[in-house]
C-alpha positions in Angstrom: -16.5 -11.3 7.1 -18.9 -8.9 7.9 -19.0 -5.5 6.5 -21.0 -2.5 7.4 -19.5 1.2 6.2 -19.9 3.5 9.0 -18.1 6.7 6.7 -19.6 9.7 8.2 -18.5 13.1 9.9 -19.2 11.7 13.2 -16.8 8.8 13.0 -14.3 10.3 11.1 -14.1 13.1 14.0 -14.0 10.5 16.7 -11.3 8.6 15.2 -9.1 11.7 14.5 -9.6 13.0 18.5 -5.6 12.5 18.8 -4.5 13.7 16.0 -2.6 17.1 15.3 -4.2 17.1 11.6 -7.4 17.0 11.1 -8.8 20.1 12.5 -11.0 21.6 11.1 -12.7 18.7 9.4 -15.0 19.3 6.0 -17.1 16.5 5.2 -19.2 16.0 2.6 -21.4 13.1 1.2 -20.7 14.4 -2.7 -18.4 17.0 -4.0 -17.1 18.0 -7.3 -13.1 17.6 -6.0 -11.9 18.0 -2.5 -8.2 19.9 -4.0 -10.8 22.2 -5.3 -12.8 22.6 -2.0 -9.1 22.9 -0.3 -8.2 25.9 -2.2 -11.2 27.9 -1.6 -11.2 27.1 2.1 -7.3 28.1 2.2 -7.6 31.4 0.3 -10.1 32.0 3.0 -7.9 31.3 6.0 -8.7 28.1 7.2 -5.5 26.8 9.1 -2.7 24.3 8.7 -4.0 20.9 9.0 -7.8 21.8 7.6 -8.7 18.1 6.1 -11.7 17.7 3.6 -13.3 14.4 3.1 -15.9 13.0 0.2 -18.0 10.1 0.3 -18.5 10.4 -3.2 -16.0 12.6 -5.7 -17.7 13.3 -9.3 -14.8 15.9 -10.7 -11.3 14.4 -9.4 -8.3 15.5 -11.3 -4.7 13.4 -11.4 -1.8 14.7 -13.0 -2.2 16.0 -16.5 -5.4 16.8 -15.6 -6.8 13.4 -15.8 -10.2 12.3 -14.4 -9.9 10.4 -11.0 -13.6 9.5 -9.8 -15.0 8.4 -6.5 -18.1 6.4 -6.8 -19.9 6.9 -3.6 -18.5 4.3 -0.8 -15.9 3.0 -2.5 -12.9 5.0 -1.8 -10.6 7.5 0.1 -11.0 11.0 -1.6 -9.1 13.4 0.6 -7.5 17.0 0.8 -5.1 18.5 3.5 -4.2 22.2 3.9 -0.7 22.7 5.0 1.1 26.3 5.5 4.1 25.7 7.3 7.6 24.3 6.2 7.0 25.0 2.4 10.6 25.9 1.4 11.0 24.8 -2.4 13.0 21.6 -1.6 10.3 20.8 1.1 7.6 21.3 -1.5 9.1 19.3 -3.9 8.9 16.1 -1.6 5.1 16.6 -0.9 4.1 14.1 -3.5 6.8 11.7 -1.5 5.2 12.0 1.7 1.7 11.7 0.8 2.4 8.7 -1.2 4.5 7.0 1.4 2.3 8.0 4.1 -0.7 6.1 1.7 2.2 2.6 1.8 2.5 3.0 5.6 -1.7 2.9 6.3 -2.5 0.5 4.2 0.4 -1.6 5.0 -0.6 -1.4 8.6 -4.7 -2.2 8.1 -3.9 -4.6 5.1 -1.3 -6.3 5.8 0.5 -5.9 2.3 3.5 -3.8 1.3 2.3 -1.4 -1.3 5.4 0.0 -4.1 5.6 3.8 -4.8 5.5 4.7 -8.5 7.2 8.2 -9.7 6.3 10.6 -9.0 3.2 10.1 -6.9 1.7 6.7 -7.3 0.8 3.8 -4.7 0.8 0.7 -7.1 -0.3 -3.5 -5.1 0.7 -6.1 -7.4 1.3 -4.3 -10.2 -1.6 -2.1 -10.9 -2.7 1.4 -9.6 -4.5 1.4 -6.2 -3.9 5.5 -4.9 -2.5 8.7 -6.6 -1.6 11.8 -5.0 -1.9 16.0 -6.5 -0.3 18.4 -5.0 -1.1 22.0 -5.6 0.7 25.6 -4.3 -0.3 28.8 -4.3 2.4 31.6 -4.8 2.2 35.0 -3.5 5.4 37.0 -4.8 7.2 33.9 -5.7 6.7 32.7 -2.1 4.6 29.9 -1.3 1.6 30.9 0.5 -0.2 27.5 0.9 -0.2 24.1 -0.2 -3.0 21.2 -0.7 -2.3 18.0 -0.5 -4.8 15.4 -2.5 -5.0 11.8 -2.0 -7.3 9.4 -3.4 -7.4 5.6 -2.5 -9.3 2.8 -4.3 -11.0 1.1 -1.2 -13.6 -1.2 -1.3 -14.0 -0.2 -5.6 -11.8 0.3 -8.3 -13.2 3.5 -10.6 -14.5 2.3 -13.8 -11.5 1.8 -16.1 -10.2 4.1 -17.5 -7.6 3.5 -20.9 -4.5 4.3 -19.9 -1.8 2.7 -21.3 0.2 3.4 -18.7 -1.1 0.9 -15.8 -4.5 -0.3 -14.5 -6.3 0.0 -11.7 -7.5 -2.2 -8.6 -8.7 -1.4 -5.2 -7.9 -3.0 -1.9 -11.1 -5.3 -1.6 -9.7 -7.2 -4.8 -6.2 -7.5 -3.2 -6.9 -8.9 -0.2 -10.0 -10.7 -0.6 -12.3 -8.6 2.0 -13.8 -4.9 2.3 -11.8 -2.6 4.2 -12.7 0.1 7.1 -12.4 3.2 5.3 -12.5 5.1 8.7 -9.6 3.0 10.3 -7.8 3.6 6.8 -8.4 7.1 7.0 -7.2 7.7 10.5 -3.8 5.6 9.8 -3.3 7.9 6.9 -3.9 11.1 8.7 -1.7 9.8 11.7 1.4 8.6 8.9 0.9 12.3 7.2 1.6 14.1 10.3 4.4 12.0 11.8 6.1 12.6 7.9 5.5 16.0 7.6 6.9 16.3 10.9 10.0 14.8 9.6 10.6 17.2 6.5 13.5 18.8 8.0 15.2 15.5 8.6 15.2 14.3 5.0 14.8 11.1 5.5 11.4 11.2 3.6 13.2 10.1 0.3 15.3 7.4 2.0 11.9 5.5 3.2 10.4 6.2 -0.4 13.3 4.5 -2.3 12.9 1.5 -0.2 9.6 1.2 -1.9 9.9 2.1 -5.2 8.5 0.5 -7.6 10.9 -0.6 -10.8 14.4 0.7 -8.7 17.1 -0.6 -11.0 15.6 -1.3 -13.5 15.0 -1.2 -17.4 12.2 1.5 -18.2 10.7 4.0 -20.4 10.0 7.3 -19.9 7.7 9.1 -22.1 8.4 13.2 -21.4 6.2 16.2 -21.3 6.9 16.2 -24.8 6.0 12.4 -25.6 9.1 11.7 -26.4 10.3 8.2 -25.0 13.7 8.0 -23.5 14.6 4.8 -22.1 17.0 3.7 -19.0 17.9 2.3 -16.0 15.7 3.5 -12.8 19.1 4.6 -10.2 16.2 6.5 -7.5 15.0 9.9 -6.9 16.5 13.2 -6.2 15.9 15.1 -3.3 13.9 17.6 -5.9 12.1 14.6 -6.7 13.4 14.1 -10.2 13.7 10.6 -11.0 17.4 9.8 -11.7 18.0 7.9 -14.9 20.8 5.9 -16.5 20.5 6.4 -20.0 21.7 3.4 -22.2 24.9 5.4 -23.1 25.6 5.4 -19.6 24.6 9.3 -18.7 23.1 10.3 -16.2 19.9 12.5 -16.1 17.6 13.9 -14.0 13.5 13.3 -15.3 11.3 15.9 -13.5 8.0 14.8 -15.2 6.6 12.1 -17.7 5.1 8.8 -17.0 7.0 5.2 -17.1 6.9 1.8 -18.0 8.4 -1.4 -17.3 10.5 -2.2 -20.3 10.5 -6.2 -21.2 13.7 -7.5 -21.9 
């Protein structure tokens, strides 16, 4: 198959003409980190639905501030502004919707059914191919305005990184061709505003349960602390916590740490 990358502002405007998110659009060819870029433009007033886009990202961050690069055509590396519907519980399903609205594009362009990871991870065959940050800004203990940061191995997995957590891939590997990373892009803005339209409903942790990756099953969980803690995987709560049998049978609520697939 023949593959030309047509990632620009130009295309990525035309494809996003019918979309309610998307407006105003930020692209840049290299940036340091697009959250970063997201929460200067929001302190500054640019509206819900703002979307900033890198070709190339040199300074992403994950969660525990790990390094998440972009090499320059290879990937997704994406920020949204949102402002409205930011009650707590709303907030807490962010990293939900952005990773299930990440399953639902590449599903649709790829034709393979990604698994969700808790908290906030798109995993294809057992290794890591998207992660999503979110980040809020309080004024007065309210929230003022949140950013929504996705980035998607495309056509190029980041040079490894050790974790011994997971490893990484990228779609190109998966499916044995490069991808479109403007059709990806518009399928995930499109799945990101139909979900966040559908906040109130809460059926955002329904469709991410479906997904999720190790559901029922024996894991490890190492805590903030690095402490392990090991259990059956029951789901997630609608704060997001992960619910957890532990081997005595209790149940717990996890509301950060990383896991693992125990072997049995």
């Amino acid at each position: 198959m023949n593959y030309r990358d047509t990632f620009s502002y130009t295309t990525i405007s035309e494809s996003l003409v019918d979309e309610h998110f998307g407006r105003p659009l930020y692209y840049y060819n290299t940036i340091g980190s697009t959250n970063i870029e997201a929460k200067i433009l929001a302190t500054s007033g640019s509206p819900e639905g703002t979307l900033i886009v890198a070709d190339e990202q040199t300074a992403g961050r994950g969660r525990f501030n790990r390094h998440w690069s972009t090499p320059k055509g290879s990937g997704l590396a994406v920020s949204f502004i949102l402002k409205s519907r930011l009650s707590n519980p709303q907030i807490s399903q962010m990293p939900m919707l952005g990773s299930l609205a990440t399953a639902y594009a590449i599903e649709q362009l790829c034709n393979t059914s990604p698994q969700l990871k808790w908290p906030n991870d798109v995993w294809i065959e057992q290794k890591k191919i998207a992660g999503i940050l979110v980040e809020t800004s309080y004024t007065k203990n309210l929230p003022e305005w949140l950013i929504l940061g996705i980035g998607v191995n495309v056509n190029s997995a980041p040079l490894k990184v050790t974790n011994p957590y997971y490893d990484t891939s990228c779609l190109a590997d998966i499916i044995g061709h490069k991808v479109d990373r403007v059709n990806l892009l518009q399928r995930l803005v499109h799945n990101v505003g139909l979900l966040y339209n559908k906040l109130e409903k809460n059926s955002i942790r329904k469709e991410w349960q479906k997904r999720m990756l190790w559901k029922n099953q024996h894991i490890e969980v190492i805590d903030s602390d690095q402490n392990p803690i090991e259990g059956i995987a029951l789901g997630i709560e609608p704060n997001g916590a992960l619910l957890l049998q532990l081997l005595t049978g209790e149940h717990v609520n996890i509301y950060s740490g990383e896991i693992r697939l125990r072997s049995n």
